[in-house]
C-alpha positions in Angstrom: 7.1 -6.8 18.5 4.2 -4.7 17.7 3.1 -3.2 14.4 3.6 0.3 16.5 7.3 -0.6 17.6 8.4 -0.2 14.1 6.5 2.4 11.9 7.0 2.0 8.2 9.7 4.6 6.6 8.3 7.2 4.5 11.0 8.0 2.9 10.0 6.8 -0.2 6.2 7.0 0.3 5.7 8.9 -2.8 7.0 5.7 -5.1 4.2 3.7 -2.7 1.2 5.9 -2.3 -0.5 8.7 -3.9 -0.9 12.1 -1.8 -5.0 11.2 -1.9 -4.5 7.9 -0.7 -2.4 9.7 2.4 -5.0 12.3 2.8 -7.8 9.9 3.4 -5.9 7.6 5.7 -4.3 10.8 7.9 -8.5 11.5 8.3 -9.1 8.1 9.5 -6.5 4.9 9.4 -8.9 2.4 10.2 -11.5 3.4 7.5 -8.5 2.3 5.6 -7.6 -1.1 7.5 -9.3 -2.2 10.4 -5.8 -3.6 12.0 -4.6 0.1 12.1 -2.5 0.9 15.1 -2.0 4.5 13.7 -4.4 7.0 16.1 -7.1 8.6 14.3 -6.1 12.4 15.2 -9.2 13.8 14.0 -7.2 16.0 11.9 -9.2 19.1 9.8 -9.3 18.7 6.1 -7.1 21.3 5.9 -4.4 19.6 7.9 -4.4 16.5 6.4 -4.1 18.2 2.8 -0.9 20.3 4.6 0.3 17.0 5.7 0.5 15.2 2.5 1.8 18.0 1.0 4.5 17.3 3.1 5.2 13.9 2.7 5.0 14.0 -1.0 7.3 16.9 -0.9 10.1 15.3 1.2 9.9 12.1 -0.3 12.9 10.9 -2.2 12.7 8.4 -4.8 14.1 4.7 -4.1 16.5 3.9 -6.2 15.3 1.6 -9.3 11.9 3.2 -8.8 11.7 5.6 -11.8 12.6 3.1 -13.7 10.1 0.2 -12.8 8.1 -0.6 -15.8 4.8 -2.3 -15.1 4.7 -5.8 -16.3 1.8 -5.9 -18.8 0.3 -9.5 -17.2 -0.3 -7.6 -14.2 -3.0 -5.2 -15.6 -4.6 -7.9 -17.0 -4.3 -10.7 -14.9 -6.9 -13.8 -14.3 -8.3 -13.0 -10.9 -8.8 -16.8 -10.3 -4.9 -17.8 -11.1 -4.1 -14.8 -8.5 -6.0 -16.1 -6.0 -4.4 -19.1 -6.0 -0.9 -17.9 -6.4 -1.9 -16.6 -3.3 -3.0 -19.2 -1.7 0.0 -21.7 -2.9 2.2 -19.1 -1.5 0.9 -19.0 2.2 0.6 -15.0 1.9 -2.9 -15.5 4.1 0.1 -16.7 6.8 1.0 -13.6 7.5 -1.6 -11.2 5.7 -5.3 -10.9 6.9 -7.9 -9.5 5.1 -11.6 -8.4 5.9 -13.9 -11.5 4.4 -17.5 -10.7 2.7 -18.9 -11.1 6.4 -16.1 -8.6 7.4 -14.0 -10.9 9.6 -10.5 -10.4 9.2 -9.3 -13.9 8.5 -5.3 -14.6 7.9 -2.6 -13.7 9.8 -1.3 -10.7 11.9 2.5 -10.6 11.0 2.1 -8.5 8.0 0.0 -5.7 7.1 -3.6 -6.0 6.1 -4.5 -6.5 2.8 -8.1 -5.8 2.4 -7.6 -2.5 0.0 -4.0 -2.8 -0.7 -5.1 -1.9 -4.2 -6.2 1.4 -3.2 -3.0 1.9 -1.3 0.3 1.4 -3.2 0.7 2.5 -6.7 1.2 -1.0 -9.1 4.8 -0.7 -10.4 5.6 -0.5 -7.0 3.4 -3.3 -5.5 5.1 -5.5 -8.5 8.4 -4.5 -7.2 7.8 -5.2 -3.8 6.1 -8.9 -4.9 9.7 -9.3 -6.8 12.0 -8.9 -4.0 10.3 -7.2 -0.7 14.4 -7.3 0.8 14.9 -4.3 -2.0 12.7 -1.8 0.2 13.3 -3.0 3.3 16.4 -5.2 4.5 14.8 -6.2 7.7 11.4 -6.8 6.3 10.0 -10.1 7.6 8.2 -10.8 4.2 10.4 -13.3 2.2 12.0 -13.0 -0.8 9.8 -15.8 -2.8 11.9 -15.8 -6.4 8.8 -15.6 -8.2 8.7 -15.7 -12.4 7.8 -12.5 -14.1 4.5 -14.1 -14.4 4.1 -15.1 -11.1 5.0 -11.2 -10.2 2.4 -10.1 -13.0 -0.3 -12.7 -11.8 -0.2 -11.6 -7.9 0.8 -8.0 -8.6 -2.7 -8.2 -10.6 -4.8 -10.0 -8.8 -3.4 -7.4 -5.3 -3.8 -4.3 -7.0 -7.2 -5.3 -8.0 -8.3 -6.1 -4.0 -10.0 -2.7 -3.1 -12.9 -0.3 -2.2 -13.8 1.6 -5.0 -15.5 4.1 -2.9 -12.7 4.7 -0.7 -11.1 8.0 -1.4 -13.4 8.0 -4.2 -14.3 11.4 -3.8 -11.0 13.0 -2.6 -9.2 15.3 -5.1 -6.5 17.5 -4.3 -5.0 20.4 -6.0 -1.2 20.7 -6.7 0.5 21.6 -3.4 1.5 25.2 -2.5 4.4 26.1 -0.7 2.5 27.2 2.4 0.5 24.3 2.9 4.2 21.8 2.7 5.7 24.1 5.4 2.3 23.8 7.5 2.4 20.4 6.6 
């Protein structure tokens, strides 16, 4: 299988991602991760906006969502004890991400995780890291039965792996109703 024979549900996509986030990566998926299959479609600024208007709009929360409560480790978690969680758990296995040369190094089962930090919103990366079978019955990533600080440690030490000048400068107003029906 193919990362393109089985796009990722965005049902939920506003619990994941924030409407900038899909903005920028609707103008260009592989600025975001270099293993994107996703076509870039060239799309006009105005487009994209319209599109994640859209999305945001139509998304539905996942149940358990509005109440996921940010374990306080994770926003302050030692970078050095993440990196090794990491490591102890084999997440490089599946999960590439670009080195400082910009080699992706890892593997190519799950997605990229070079800026996941500028990607998915924290609660939600946490609940993902706590049990990944919650989202996504037929995800391949397994359920690892972490502690809470094992959750807070990786969660932190993820959410902190991004490009701070990546949709650094994109700000959106709120959504009219026009641009979620051109969306």
């Amino acid at each position: 299988m193919t990362a393109t024979d089985d796009p990722p549900s965005l049902e939920h996509i506003a619990d994941k991602a924030t409407r900038e986030w899909i903005y920028t990566w609707m103008k260009d998926p592989q600025a975001y991760a270099a293993t994107a299959t996703m076509p870039n479609y060239k799309l006009s600024d105005a487009d994209a906006s319209d599109i994640s208007a859209f999305l945001m709009s139509s998304s539905t929360p996942h149940a358990g969502d509005s109440d996921a409560v940010l374990i306080p480790a994770a926003k302050n978690a030692d970078p050095s004890a993440g990196a090794s969680l990491y490591g102890e758990s084999f997440c490089s296995s599946c999960h590439a991400v670009q080195n400082a040369a910009g080699n992706l190094v890892g593997g190519d089962i799950g997605p990229e995780l070079t800026r996941i930090g500028n990607k998915v919103k924290p609660a939600w990366l946490q609940a993902w890291i706590e049990n990944p079978h919650t989202y996504d019955a037929n995800t391949l990533m397994p359920h690892y039965r972490f502690t809470p600080q094992q959750v807070a440690t990786l969660t932190g030490y993820l959410a902190n792996m991004s490009d701070s000048d990546y949709a650094a400068n994109v700000h959106l107003d709120a959504a009219t109703p026009s641009q979620i029906a051109h969306g």
